[in-house]
N, C-alpha and C positions, 0 to 999 in steps of 0.2 A: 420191195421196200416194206418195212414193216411200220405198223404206226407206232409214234411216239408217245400218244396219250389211246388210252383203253377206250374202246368205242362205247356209246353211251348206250342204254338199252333202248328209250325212245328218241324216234326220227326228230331231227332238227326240223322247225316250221322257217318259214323264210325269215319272220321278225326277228329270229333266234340268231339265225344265219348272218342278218344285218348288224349283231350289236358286237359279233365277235370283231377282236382290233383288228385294226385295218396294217398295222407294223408286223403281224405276223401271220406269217403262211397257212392256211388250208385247205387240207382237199372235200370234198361231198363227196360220197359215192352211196346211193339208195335211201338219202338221208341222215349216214351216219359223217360228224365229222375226226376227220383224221389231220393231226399235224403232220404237217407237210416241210419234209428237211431241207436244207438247200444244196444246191447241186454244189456236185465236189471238185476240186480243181482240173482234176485227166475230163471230168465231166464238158466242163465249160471248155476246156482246150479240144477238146474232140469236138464239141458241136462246132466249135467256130472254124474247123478244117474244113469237116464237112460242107457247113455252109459257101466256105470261101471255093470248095472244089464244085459245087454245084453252077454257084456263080458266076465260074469262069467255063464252064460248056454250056450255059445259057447262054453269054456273052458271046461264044464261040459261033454259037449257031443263028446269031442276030435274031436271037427269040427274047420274050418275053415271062416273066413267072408271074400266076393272076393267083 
């Protein structure tokens, strides 16, 4: 994934971190921030398979996920 806005030269402080809006997405990584895209339809339809196939051989095996 590549960022959507050009990473900034100096590292973000946390007060910096705290004031960006809360309605849109970011990632940190070393201090730098990066917008963050949202996930794509095949994206969300795949995880929610996965989830649902994990789900059901947890269920299978009278186990628990912690």
């Amino acid at each position: 994934m590549t960022p959507v806005l050009q990473p900034q030269l100096e590292k973000v402080t946390l007060e910096q971190y705290e004031m960006l809006p809360e309605e849109k997405r970011f990632e940190v990584f070393d201090g730098v921030i990066y917008d963050m895209a949202s996930p794509s339809q095949v994206h969300q339809a795949l995880s929610m398979q996965l989830s649902t196939l994990i789900n059901t051989y947890i269920l299978r095996k009278k186990s628990y996920i912690f």
